[in-house]
Backbone bond lengths (Angstrom), bond angles and torsions (degrees), N, CA, C in turn:
res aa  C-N    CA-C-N  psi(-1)  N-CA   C-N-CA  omega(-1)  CA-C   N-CA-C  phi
1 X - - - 1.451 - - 1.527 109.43 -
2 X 1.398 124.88 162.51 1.444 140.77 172.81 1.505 92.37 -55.67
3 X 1.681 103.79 146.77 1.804 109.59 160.10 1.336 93.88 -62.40
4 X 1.582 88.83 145.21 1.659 116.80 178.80 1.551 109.84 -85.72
5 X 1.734 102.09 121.70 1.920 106.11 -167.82 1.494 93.12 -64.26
6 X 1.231 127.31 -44.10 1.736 125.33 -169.99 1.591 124.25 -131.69
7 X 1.035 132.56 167.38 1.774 131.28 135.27 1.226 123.21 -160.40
8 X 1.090 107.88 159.26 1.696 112.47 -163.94 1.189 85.74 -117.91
9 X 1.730 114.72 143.14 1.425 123.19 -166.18 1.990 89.45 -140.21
10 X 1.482 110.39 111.96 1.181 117.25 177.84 1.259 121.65 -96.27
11 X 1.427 134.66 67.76 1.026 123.80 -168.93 1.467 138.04 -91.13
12 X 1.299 112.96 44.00 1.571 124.65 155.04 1.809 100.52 106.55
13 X 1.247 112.94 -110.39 1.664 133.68 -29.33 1.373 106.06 -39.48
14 X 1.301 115.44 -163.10 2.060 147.06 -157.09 2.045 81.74 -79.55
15 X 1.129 106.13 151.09 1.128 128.09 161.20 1.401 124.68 40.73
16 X 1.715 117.15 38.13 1.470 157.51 -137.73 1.759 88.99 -128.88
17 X 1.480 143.65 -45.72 0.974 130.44 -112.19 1.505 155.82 107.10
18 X 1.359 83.46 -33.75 1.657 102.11 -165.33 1.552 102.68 -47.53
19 X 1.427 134.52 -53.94 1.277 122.66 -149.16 1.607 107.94 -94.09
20 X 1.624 106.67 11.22 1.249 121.56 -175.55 1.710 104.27 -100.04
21 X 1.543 107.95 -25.14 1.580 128.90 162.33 0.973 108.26 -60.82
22 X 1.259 113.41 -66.67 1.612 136.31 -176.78 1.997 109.15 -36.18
23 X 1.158 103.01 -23.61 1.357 107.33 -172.59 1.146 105.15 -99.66
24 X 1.302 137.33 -47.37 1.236 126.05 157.09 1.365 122.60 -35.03
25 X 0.916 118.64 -70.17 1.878 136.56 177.49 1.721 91.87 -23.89
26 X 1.600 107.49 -69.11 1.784 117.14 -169.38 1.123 111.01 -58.07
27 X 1.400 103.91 -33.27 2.046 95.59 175.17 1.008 123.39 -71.22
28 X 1.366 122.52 -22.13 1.551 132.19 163.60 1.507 134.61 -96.45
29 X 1.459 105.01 30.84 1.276 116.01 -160.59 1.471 107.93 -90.99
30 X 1.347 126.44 2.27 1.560 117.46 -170.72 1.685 82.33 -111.56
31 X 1.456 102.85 -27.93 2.104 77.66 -171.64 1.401 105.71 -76.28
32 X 1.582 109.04 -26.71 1.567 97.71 -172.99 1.678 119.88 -62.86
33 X 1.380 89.79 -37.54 1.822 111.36 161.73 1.590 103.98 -28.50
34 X 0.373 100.14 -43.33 2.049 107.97 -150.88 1.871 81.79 -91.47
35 X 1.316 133.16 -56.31 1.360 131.71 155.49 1.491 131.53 -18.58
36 X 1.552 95.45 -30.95 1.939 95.15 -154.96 0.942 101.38 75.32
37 X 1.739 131.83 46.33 1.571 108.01 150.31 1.282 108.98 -135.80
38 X 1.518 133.86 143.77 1.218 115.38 171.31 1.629 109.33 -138.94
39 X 1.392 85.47 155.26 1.699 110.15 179.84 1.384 141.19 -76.84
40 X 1.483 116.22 108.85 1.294 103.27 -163.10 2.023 104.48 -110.18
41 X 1.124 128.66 147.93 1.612 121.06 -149.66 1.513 75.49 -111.33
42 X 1.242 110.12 178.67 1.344 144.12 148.64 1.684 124.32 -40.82
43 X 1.389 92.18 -58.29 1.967 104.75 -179.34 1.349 97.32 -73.68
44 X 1.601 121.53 -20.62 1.917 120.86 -160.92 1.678 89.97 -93.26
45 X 1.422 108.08 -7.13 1.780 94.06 -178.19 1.293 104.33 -96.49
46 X 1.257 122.86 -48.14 1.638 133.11 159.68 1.367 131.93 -15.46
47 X 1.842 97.09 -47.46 1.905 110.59 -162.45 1.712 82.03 -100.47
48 X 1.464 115.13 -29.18 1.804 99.16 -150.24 2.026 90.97 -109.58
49 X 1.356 121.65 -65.33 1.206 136.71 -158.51 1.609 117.65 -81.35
50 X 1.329 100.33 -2.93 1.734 103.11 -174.82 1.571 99.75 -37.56
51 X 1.106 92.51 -84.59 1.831 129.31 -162.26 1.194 111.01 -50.80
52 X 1.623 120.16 -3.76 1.310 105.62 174.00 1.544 91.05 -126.20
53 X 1.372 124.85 -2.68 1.697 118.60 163.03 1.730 113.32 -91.53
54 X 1.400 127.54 5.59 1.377 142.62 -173.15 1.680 100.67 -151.34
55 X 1.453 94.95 67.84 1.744 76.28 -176.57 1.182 117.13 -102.16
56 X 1.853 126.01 36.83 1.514 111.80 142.86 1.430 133.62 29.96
57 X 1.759 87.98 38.66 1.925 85.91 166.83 1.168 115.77 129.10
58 X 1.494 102.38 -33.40 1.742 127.42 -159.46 1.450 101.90 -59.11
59 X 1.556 137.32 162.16 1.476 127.40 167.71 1.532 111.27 -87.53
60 X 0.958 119.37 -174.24 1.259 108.85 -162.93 2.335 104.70 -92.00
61 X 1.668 100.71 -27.56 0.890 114.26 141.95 1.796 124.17 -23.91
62 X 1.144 110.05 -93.43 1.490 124.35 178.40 1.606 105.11 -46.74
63 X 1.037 135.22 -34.27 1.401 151.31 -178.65 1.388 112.08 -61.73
64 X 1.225 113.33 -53.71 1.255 126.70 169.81 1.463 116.96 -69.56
65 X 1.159 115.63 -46.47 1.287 114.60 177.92 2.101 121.63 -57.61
66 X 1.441 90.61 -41.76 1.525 90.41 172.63 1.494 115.85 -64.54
67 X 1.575 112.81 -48.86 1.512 116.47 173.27 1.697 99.85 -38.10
68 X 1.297 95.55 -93.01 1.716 86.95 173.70 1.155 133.27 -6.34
69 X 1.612 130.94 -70.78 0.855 137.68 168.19 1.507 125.55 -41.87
70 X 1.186 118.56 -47.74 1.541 126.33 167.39 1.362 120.96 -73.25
71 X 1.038 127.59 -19.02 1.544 134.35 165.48 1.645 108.49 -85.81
72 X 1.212 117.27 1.07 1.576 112.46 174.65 1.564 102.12 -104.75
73 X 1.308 115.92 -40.73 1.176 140.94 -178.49 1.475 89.34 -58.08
74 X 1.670 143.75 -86.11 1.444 155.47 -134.92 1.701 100.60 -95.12
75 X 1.441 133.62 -25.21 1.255 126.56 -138.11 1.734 97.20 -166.14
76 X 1.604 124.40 22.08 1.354 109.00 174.72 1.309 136.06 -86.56
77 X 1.284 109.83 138.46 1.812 133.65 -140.64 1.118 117.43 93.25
78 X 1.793 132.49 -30.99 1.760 129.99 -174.08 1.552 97.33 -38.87
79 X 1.606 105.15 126.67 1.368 105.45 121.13 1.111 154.23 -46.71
80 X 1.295 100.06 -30.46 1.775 119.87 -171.01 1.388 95.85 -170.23
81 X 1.331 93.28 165.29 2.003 100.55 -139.70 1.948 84.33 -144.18
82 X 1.257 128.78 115.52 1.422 117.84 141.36 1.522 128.14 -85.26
83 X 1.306 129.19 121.91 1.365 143.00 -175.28 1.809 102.05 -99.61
84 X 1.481 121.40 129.91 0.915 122.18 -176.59 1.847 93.06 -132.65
85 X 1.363 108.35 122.72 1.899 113.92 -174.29 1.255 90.64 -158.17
86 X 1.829 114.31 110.98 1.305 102.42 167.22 1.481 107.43 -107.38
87 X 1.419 113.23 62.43 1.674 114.21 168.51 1.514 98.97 -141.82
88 X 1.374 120.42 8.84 1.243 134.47 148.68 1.466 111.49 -13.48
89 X 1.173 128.70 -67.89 1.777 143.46 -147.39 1.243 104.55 -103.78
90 X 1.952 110.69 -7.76 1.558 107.38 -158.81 1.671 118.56 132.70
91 X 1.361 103.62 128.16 1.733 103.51 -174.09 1.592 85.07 -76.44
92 X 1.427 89.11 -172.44 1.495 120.42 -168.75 1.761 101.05 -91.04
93 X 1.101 126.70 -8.47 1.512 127.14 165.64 1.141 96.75 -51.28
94 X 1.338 109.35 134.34 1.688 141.35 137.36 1.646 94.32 1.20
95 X 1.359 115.15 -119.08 1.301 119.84 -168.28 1.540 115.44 -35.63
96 X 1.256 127.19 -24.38 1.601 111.17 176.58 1.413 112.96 -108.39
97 X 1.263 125.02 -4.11 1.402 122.29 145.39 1.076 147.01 -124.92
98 X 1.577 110.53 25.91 1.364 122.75 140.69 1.579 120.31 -129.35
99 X 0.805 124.73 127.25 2.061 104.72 174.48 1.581 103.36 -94.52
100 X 0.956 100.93 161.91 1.771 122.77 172.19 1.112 115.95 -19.22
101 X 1.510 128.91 -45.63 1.444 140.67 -164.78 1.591 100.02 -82.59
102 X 1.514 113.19 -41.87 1.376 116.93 -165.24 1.922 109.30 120.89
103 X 1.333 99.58 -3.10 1.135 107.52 165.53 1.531 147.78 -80.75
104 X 1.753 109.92 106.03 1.308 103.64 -150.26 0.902 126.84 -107.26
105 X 1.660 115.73 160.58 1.665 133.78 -175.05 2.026 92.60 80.71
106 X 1.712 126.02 47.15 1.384 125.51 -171.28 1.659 124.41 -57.16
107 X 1.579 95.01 -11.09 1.227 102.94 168.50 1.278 129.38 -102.57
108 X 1.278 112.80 -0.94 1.780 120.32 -163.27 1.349 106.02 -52.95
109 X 1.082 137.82 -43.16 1.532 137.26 -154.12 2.074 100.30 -55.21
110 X 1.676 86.69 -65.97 1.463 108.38 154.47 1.311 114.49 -8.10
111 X 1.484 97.57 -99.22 1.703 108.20 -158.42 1.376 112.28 -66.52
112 X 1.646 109.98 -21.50 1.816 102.85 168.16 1.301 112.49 -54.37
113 X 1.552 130.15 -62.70 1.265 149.09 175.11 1.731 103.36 -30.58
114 X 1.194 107.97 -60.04 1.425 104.34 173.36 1.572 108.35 -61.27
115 X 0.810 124.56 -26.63 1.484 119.94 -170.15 1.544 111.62 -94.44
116 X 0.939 116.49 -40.73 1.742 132.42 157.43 1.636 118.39 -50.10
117 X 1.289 95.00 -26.14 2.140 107.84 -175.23 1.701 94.68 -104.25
118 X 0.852 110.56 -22.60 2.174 112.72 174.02 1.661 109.18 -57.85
119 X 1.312 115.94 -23.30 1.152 124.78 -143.03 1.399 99.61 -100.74
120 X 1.459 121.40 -47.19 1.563 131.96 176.89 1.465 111.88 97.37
121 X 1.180 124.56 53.90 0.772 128.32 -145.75 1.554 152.39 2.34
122 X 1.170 112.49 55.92 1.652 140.71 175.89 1.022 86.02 -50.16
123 X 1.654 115.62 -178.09 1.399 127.68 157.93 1.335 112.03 -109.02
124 X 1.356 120.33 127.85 1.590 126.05 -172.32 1.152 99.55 -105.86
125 X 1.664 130.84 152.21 1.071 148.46 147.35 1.511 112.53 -88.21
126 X 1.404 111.84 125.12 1.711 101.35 -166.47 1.985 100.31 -99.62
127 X 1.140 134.02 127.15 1.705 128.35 165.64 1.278 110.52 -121.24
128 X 1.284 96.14 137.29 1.463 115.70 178.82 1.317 104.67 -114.01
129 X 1.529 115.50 141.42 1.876 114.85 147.18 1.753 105.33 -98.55
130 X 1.752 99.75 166.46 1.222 98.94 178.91 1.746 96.06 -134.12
131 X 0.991 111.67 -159.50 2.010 113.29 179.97 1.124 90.36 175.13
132 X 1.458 98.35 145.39 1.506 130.16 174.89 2.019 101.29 -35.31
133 X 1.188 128.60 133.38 1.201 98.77 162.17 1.575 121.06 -83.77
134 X 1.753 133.14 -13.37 0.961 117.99 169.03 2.049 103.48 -34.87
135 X 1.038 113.11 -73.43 1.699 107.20 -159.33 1.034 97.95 -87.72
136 X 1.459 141.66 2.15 1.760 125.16 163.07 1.254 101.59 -45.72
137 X 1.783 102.37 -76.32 1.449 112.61 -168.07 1.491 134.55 -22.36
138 X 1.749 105.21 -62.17 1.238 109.87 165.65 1.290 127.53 -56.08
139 X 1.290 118.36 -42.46 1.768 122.66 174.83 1.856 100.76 -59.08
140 X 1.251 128.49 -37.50 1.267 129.60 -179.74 1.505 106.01 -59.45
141 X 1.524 114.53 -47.44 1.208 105.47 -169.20 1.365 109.00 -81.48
142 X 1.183 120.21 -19.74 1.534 113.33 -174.55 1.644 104.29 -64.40
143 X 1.374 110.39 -39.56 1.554 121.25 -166.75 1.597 109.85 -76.19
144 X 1.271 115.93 -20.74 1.255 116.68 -174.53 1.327 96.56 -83.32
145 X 1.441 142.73 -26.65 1.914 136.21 -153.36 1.513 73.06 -82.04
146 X 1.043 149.47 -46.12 2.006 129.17 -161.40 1.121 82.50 -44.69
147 X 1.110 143.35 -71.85 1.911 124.77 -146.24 1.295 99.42 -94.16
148 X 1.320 120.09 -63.75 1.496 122.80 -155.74 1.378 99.44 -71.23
149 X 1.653 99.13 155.62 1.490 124.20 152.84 1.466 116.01 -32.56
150 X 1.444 111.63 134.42 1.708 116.00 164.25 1.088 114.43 -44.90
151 X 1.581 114.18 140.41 1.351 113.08 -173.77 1.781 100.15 -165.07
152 X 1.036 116.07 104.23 1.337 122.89 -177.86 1.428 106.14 -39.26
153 X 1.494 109.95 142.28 1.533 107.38 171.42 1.896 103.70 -65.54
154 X 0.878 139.73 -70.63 1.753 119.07 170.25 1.262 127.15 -2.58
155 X 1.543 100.61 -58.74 1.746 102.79 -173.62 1.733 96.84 -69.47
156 X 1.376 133.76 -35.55 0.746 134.96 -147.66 1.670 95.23 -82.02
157 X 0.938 124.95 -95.26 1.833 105.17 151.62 1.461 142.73 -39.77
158 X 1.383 98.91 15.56 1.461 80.04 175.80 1.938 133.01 -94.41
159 X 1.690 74.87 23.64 2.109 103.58 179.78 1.169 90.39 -124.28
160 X 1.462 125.98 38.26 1.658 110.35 164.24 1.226 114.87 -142.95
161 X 1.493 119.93 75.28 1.514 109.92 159.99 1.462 125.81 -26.67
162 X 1.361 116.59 134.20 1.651 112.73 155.68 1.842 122.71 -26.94
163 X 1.980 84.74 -38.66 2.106 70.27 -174.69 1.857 110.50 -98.91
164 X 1.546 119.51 18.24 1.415 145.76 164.25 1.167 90.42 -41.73
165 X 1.731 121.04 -75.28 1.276 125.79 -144.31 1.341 109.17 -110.17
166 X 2.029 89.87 108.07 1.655 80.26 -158.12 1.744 90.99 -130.56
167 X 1.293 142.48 89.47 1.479 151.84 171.71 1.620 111.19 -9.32
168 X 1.517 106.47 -28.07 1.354 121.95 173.00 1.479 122.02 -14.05
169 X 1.839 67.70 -80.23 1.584 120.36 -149.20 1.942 103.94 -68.08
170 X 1.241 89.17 -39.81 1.681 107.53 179.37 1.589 105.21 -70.24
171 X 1.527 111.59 -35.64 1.654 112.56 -176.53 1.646 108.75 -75.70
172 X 1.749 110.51 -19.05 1.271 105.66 -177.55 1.402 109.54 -72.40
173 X 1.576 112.15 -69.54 1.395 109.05 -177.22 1.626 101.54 -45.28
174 X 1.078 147.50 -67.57 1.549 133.42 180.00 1.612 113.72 -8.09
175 X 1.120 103.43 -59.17 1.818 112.99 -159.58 1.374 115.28 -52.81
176 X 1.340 109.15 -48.82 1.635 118.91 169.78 1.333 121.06 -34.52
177 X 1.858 109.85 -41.80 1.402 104.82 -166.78 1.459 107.76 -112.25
178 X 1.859 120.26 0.27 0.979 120.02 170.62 1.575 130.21 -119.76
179 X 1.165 108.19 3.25 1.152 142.09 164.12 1.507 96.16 75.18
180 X 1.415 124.36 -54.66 1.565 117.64 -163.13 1.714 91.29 -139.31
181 X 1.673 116.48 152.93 1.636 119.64 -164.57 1.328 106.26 -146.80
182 X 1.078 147.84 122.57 1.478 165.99 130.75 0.994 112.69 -21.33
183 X 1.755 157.67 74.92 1.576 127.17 -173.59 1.597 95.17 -112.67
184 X 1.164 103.42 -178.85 1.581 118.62 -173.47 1.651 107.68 -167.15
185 X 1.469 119.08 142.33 1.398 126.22 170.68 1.533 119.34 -64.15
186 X 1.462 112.09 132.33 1.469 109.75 149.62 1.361 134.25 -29.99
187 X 1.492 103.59 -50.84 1.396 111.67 -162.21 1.991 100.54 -82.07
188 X 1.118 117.72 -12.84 1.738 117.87 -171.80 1.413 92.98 -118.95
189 X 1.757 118.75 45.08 1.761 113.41 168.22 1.430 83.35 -83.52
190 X 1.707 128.04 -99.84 1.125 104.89 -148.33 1.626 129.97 -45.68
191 X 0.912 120.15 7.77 1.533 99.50 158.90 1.494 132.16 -92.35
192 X 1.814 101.58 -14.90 1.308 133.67 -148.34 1.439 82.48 -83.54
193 X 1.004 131.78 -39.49 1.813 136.44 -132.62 1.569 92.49 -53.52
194 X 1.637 129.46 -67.78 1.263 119.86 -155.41 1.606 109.54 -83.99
195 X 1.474 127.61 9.07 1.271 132.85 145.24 1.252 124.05 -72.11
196 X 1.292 115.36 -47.18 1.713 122.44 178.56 1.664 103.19 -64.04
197 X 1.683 109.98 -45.29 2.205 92.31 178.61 1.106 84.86 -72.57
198 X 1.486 157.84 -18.78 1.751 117.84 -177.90 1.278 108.74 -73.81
199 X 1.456 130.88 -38.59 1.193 140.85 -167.01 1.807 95.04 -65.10
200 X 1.577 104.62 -67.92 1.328 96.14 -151.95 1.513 106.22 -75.60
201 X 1.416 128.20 0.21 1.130 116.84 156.28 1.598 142.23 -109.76
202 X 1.738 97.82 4.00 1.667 102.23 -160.66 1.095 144.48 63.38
203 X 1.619 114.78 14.96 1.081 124.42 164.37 1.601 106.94 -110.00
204 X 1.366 107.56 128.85 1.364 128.60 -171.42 1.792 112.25 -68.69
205 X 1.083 122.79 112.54 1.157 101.43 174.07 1.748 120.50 86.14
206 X 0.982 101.56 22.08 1.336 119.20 -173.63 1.325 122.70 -117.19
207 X 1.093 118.15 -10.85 1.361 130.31 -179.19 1.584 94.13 -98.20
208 X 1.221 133.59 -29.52 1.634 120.36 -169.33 2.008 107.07 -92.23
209 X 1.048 94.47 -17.09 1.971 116.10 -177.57 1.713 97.75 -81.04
210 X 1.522 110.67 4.06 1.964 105.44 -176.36 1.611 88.42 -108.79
211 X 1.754 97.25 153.48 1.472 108.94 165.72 1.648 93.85 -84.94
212 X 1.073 142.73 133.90 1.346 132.42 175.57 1.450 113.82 -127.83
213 X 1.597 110.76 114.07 1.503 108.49 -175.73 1.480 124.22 -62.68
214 X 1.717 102.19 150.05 1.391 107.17 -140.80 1.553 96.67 -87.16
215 X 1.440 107.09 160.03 1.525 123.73 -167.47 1.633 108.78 -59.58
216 X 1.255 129.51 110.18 1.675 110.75 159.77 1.302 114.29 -34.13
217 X 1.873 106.51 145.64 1.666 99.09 -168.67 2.147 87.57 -85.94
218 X 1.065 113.12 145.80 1.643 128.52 -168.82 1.791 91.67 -63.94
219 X 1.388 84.65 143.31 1.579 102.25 -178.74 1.513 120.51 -138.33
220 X 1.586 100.51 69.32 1.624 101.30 -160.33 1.663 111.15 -76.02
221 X 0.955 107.08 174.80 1.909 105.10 -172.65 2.093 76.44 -88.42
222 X 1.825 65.88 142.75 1.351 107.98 175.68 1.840 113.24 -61.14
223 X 1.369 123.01 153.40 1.362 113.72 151.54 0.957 160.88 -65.36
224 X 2.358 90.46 -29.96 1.154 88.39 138.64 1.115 167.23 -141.19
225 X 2.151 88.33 55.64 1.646 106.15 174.05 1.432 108.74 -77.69
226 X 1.294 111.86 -29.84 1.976 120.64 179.85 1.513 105.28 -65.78
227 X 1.550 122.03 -27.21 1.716 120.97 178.63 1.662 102.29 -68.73
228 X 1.129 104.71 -53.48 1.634 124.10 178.18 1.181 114.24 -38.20
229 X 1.523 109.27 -47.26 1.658 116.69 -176.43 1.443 132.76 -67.46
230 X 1.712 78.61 -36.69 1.841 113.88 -171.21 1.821 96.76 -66.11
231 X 1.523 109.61 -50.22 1.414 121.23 -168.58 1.637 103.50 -62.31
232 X 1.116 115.37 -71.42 1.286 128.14 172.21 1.513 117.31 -38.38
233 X 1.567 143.10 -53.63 1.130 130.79 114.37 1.632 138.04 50.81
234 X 1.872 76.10 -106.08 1.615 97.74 171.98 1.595 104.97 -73.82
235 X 0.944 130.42 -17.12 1.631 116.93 -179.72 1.472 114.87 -93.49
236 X 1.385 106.08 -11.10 2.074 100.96 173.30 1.856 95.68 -172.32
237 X 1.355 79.88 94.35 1.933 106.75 -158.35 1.777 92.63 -63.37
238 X 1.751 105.62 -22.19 1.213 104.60 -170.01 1.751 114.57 -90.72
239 X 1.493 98.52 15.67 1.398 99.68 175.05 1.696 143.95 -81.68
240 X 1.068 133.89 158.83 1.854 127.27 -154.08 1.630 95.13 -62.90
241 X 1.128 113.74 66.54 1.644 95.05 -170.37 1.664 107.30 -59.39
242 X 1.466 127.51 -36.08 1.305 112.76 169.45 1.473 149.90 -14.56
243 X 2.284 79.05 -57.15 1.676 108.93 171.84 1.682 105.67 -68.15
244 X 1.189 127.86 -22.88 1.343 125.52 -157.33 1.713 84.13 -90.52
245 X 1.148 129.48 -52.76 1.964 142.49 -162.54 1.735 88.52 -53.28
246 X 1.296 109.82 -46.57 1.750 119.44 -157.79 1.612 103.86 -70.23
247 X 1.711 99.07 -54.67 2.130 96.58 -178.01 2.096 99.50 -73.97
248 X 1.185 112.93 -13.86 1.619 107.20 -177.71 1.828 96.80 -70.40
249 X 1.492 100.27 -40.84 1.741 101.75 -165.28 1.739 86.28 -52.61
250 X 1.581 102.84 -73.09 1.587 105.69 -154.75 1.353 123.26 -56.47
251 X 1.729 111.73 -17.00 1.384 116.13 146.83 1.662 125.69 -38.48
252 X 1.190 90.14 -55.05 1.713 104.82 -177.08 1.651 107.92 -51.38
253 X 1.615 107.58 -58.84 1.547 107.13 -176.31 1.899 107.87 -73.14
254 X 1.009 104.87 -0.19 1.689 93.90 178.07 1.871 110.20 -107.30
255 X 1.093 85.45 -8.61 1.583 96.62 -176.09 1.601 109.09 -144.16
256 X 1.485 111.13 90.20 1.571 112.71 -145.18 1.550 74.09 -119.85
257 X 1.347 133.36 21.51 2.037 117.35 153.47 1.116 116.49 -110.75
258 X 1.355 97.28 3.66 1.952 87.82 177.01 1.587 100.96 -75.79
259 X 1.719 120.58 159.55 0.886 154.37 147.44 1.602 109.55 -5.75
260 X 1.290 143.43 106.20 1.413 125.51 156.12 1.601 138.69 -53.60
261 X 1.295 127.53 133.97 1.648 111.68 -165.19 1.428 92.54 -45.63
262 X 1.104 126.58 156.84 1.641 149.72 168.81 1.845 107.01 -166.39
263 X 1.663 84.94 93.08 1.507 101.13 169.47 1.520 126.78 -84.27
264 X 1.165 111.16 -6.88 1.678 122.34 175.59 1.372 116.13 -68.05
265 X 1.606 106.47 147.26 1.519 99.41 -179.07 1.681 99.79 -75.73
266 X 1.560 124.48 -152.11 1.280 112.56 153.39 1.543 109.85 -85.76
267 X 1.392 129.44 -27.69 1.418 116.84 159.34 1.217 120.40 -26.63
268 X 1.378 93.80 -98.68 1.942 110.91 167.86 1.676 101.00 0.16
269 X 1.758 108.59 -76.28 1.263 97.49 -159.06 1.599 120.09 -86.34
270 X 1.280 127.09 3.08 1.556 146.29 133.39 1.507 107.28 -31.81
271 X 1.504 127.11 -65.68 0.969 119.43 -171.03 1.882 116.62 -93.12
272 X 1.245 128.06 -16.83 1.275 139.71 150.17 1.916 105.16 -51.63
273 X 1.008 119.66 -29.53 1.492 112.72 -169.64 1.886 97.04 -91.65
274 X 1.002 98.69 -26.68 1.746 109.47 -166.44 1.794 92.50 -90.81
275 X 1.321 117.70 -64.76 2.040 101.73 -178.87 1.627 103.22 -57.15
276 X 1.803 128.59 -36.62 1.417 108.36 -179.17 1.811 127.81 -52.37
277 X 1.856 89.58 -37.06 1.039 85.11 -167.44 1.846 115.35 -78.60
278 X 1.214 110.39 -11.17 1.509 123.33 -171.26 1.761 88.26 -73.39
279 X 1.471 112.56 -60.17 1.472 107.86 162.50 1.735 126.61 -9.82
280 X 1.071 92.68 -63.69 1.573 112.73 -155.55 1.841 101.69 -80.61
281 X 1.304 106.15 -17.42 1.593 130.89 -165.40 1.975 91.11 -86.29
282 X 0.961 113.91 -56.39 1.594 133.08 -171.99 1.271 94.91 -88.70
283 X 1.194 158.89 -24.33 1.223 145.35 166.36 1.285 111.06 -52.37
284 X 1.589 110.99 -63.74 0.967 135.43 169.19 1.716 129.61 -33.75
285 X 1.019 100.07 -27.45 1.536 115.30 172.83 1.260 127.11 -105.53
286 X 1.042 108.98 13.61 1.712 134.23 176.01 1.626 94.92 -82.90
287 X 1.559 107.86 134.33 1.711 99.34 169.16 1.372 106.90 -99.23
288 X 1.422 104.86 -7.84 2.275 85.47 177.59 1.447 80.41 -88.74
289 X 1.174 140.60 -29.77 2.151 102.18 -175.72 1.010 138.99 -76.81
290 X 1.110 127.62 123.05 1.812 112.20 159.97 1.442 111.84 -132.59
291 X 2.019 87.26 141.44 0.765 101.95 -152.80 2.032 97.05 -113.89
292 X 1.125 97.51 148.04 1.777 123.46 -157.30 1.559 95.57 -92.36
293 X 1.299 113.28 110.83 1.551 114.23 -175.94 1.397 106.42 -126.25
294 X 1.330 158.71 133.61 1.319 167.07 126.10 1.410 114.57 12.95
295 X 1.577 122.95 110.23 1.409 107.54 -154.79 1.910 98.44 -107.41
């Protein structure tokens, strides 16, 4: 294929949205076609783009060549290509999304760089989402028990001060290797949707001209299917906690008025509302960011 004039590379983080983006993007994938733009998913980075976004060794040669190869394969003729991978910065394991201190996504700088050098040097547009961390956290931890070992939400925060998790800190190391960043809130996706396809594709006005299927209404685990779990748990440590995470989920979607887990005291979330918003204050004053707000 022709060198690629652009791409916008959305890489999450975990429980941001992304695969709720991700659906938008796919529903509009034959008009963007017809655009010069094409869509690359999450599962299409996995089966096709791993190995040249983690290239463990590879030369930069060989690196390029697979990118290539998978973008002819997923996207041939695009001008410009959107990539949506929210394990970009780091899976949801322990060590790559939290470090020791409480500092998260410890490798991102890293794996962007690798992911930024896959490309050959195109020009990427880098986007981030961010979320409150009061309900990041918990949605993180719920998503992390699929693989990992049981692990009480406590232990699981209990290396994370309120001012730990700070979007900042993660946007700083970013900048170095991306020079300039796009971010946007969790909580203002659905409105965001036909700003983010203008953004992530450059076509003006194009995101409001889509029928775009409508958001599932959110179905977070209950408080008190997560009390239930926690209890049950501590009384037979050796139990399927998986099976228990799986009937709590489908609890959640069958019974979408109960209460959301909310493990914070009102402190906790006093001072989680006060570092987000200082967050969002200093983001803001960054000149490589901008940030995409609901107009």
């Amino acid at each position: 294929m022709a060198r690629l004039a652009s791409i916008s590379l959305i890489v999450g983080p975990h429980q941001t949205g992304a695969p709720l983006l991700q659906e938008a993007f796919l529903a509009a994938r034959e008009p963007l076609r017809t655009e010069g733009v094409g869509v690359i998913s999450g599962a299409e980075v996995r089966d096709h783009l791993r190995l040249a976004l983690q290239p463990e060794g590879r030369s930069a040669t060989e690196v390029k060549a697979l990118t290539r190869a998978a973008l002819d394969r997923l996207c041939p003729g695009a001008r410009h290509v959107v990539v949506i991978e929210e394990n970009t910065l780091g899976t949801l394991a322990r060590p790559q999304f939290l470090g020791e201190t409480g500092i998260l996504y410890p490798f991102a700088a890293k794996r962007l760089r690798d992911a930024l050098a896959a490309f050959g040097g195109a020009e990427v547009r880098v986007g981030l989402a961010i979320r409150h961390p009061a309900s990041f956290l918990p949605a993180c931890w719920a998503e992390q028990l699929r693989l990992a070992p049981w692990q009480s939400f406590d232990d699981f925060a209990a290396a994370l001060p309120p001012a730990g998790v700070r979007w900042l800190w993660l946007v700083n190391r970013m900048l170095p290797v991306c020079s300039t960043l796009t971010l946007w809130s969790e909580e203002d996706l659905a409105a965001l949707r036909p700003q983010l396809i203008d953004w992530a594709t450059g076509l003006r006005g194009f995101g409001a001209r889509l029928s775009l299927p409508d958001l599932p209404p959110a179905a977070p685990l209950s408080h008190r299917a997560i009390t239930q779990l926690h209890a049950r748990m501590a009384e037979d440590p050796g139990a399927d906690y998986r099976l228990l995470l799986r009937r709590a989920r489908a609890a959640a979607r069958q019974q979408p008025d109960l209460p959301a887990f909310a493990p914070w005291s009102a402190e906790d979330r006093a001072a989680f509302d006060r570092f987000h918003a200082e967050d969002l204050r200093d983001l803001a004053a960054l000149p490589a960011v901008t940030r995409l707000s609901p107009r």
